[in-house]
VEXDREN-441911 format. One line per field, with one value per residue: residue number from 1; x, y, z of N, C-alpha, C, O in turn; residue in three letters. Coordinates in steps of 0.05 Angstrom, whole numbers, plus 5000, padded with zeros to 4 digits. Example, Ala and Ser with C-alpha at 12.3 -4.5 7.8 and 13.67 -1.06 7.14 Angstrom:
<atoms>
timar: c(1  2) $
n.px: c(5264  5257) $
n.py: c(4886  4955) $
n.pz: c(5156  5142) $
ca.px: c(5246  5273) $
ca.py: c(4910  4979) $
ca.pz: c(5156  5143) $
c.px: c(5264  5258) $
c.py: c(4934  5001) $
c.pz: c(5156  5157) $
o.px: c(5285  5268) $
o.py: c(4934  5023) $
o.pz: c(5169  5161) $
finu: c(ala  ser) $
</atoms>
This chain:
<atoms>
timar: c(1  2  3  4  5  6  7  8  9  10  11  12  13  14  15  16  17  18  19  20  21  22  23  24  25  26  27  28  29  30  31  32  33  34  35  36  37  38  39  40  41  42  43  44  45  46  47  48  49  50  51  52  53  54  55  56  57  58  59  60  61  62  63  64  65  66  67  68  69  70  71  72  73  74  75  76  77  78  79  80  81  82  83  84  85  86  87  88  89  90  91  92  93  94) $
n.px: c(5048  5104  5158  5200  5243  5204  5166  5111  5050  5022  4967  4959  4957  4928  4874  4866  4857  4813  4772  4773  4799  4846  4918  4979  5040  5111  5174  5243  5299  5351  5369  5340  5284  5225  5186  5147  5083  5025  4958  4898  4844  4783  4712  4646  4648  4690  4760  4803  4879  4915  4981  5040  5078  5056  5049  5002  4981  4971  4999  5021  4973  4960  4990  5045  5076  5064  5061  5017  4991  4924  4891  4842  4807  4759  4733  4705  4730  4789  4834  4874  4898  4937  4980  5008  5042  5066  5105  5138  5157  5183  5218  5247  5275  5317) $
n.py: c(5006  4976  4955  4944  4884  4857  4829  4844  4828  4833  4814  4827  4881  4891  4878  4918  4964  4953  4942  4999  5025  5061  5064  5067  5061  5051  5058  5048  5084  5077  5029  5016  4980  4983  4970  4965  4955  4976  4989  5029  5046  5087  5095  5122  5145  5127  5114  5069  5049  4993  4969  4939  4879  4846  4815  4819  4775  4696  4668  4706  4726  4684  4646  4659  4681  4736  4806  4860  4924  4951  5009  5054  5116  5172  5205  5246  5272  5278  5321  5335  5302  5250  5234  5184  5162  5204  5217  5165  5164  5220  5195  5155  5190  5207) $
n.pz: c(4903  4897  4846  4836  4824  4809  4825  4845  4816  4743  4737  4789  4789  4743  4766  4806  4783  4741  4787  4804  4847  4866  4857  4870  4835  4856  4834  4839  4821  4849  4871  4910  4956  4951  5012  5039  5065  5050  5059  5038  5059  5041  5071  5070  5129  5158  5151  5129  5149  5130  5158  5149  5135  5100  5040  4983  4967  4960  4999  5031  5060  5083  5098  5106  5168  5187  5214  5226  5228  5248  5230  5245  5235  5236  5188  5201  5238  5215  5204  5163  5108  5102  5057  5043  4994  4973  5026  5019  4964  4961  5006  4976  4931  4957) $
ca.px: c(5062  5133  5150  5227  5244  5183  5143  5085  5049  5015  4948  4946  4960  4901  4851  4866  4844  4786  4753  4766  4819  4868  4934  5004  5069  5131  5199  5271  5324  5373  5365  5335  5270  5203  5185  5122  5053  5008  4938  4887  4803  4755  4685  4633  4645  4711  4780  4831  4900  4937  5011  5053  5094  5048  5042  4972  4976  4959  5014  5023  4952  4947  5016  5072  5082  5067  5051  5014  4971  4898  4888  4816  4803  4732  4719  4691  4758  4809  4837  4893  4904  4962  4991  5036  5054  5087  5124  5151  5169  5208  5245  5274  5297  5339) $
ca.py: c(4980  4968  4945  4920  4854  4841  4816  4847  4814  4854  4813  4847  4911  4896  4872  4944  4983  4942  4946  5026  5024  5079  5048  5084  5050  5065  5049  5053  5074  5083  5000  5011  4982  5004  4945  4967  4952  4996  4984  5042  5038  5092  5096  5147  5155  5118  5104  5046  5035  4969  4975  4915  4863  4820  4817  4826  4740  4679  4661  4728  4733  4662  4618  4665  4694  4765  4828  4886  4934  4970  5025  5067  5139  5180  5221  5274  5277  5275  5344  5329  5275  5237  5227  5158  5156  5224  5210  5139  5175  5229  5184  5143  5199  5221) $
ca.pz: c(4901  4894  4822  4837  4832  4783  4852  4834  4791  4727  4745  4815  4777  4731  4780  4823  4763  4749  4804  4808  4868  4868  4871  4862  4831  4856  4824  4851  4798  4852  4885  4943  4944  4967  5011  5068  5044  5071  5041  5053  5052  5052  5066  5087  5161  5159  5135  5155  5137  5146  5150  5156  5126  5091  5008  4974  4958  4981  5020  5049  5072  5097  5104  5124  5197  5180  5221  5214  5241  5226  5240  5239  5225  5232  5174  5210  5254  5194  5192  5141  5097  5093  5026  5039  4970  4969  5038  5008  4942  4966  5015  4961  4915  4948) $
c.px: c(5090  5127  5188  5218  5228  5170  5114  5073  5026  4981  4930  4941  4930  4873  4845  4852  4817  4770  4766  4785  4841  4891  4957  5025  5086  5154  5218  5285  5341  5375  5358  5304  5242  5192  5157  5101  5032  4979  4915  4858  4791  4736  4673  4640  4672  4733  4800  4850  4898  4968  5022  5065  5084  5039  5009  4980  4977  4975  5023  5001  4952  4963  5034  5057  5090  5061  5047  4994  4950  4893  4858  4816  4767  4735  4723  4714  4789  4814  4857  4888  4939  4967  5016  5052  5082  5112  5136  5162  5191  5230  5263  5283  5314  5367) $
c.py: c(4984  4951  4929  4895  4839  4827  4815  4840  4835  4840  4823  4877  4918  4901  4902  4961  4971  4943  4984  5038  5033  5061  5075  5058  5064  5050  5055  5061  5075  5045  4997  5009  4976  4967  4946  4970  4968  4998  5008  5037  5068  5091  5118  5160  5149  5114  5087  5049  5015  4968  4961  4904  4846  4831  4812  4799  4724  4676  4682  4739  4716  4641  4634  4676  4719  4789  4851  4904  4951  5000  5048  5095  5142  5200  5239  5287  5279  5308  5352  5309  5267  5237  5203  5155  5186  5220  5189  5160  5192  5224  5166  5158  5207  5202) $
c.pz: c(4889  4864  4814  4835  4822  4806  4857  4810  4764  4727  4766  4803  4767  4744  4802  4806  4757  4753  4817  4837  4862  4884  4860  4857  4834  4846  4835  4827  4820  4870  4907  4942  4954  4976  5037  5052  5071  5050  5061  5039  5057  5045  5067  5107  5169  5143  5151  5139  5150  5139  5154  5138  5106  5060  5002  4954  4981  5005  5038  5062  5093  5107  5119  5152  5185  5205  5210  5235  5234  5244  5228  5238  5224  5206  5186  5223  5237  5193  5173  5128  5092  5078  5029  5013  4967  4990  5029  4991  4948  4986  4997  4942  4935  4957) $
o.px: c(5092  5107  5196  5197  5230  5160  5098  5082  5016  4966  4906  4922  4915  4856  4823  4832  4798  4751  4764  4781  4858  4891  4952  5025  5087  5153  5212  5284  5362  5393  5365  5292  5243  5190  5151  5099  5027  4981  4912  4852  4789  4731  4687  4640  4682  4727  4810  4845  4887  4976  5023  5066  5100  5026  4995  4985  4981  4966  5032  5004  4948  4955  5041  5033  5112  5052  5060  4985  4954  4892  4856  4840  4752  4747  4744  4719  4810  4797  4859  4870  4957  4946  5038  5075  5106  5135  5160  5178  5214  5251  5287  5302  5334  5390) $
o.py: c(4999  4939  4913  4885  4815  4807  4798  4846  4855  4855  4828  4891  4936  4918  4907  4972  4980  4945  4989  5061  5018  5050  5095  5039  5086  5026  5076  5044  5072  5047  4979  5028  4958  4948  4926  4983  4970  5009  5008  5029  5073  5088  5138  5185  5164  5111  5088  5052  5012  4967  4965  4918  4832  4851  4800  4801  4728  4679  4676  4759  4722  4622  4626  4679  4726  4773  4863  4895  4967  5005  5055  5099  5124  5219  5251  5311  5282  5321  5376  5295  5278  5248  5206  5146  5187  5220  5197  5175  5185  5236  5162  5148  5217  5210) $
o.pz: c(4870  4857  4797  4840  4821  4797  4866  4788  4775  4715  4767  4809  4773  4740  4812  4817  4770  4738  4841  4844  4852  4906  4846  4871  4823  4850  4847  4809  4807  4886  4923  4931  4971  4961  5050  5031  5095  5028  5085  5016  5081  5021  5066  5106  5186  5119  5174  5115  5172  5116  5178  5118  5093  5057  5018  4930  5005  5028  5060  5075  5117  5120  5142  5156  5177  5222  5193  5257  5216  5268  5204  5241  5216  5216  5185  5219  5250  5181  5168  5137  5080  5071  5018  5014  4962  4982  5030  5003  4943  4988  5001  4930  4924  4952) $
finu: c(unk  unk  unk  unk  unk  unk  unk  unk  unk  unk  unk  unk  unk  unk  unk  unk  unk  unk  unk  unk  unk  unk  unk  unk  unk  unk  unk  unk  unk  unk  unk  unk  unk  unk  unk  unk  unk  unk  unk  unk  unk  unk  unk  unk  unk  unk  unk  unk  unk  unk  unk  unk  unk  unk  unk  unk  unk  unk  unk  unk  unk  unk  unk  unk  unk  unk  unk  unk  unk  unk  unk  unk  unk  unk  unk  unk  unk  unk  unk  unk  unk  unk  unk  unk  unk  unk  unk  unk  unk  unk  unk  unk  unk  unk) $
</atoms>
C-alpha cells in the first residue's frame, strides 16, 4: 500500500495485520507516488492477483467506475514467484 497523501487509512493497516495478511508499505521520498493496487491471495492449489484501479473502500469497491483484472495461477505450475513489491520499490528509487 501506498502511504502518500495519507489515503490509506491506519484502520486498513490495522485490520491487514490482524487478520495475519502480509501486506507491504511503500513510501515515496522522491513525490512520485505508488498508485496501482494489486491485491494478491493464496491458497493450496491456487493463487490470484487483482490488478487495477480500484481502492480497498467502499466507494472504490462499489460506487466508482473502476477496472481491474484477476488473474489465476496453479500452484503446481508456478515456477517463480513474482515479488510485486520489490519490482514497485525499485522502480520508484530511482
Amino acid at each position: 500500500m501506498g502511504v502518500n497523501l495519507n489515503v490509506t487509512s491506519k484502520e486498513a493497516l490495522e485490520q491487514l495485520l490482524e487478520n495475519g495478511i502480509e501486506s507491504y508499505v511503500v513510501y515515496s521520498p522522491n513525490n512520485i507516488i505508488y498508485h496501482p493496487k494489486i491485491y494478491a491471495f493464496e491458497g493450496d492449489e491456487t493463487k490470484r492477483a487483482i490488478i487495477g484501479s480500484s481502492n480497498l473502500t467502499e466507494s472504490g469497491l462499489f460506487q466508482n467506475i473502476e477496472a481491474s483484472v484477476c488473474v489465476d495461477f496453479s500452484t503446481a505450475m508456478m515456477k517463480t514467484e513474482i515479488n510485486f513489491y520489490l519490482i514497485f520499490t525499485t522502480i520508484l528509487m530511482k
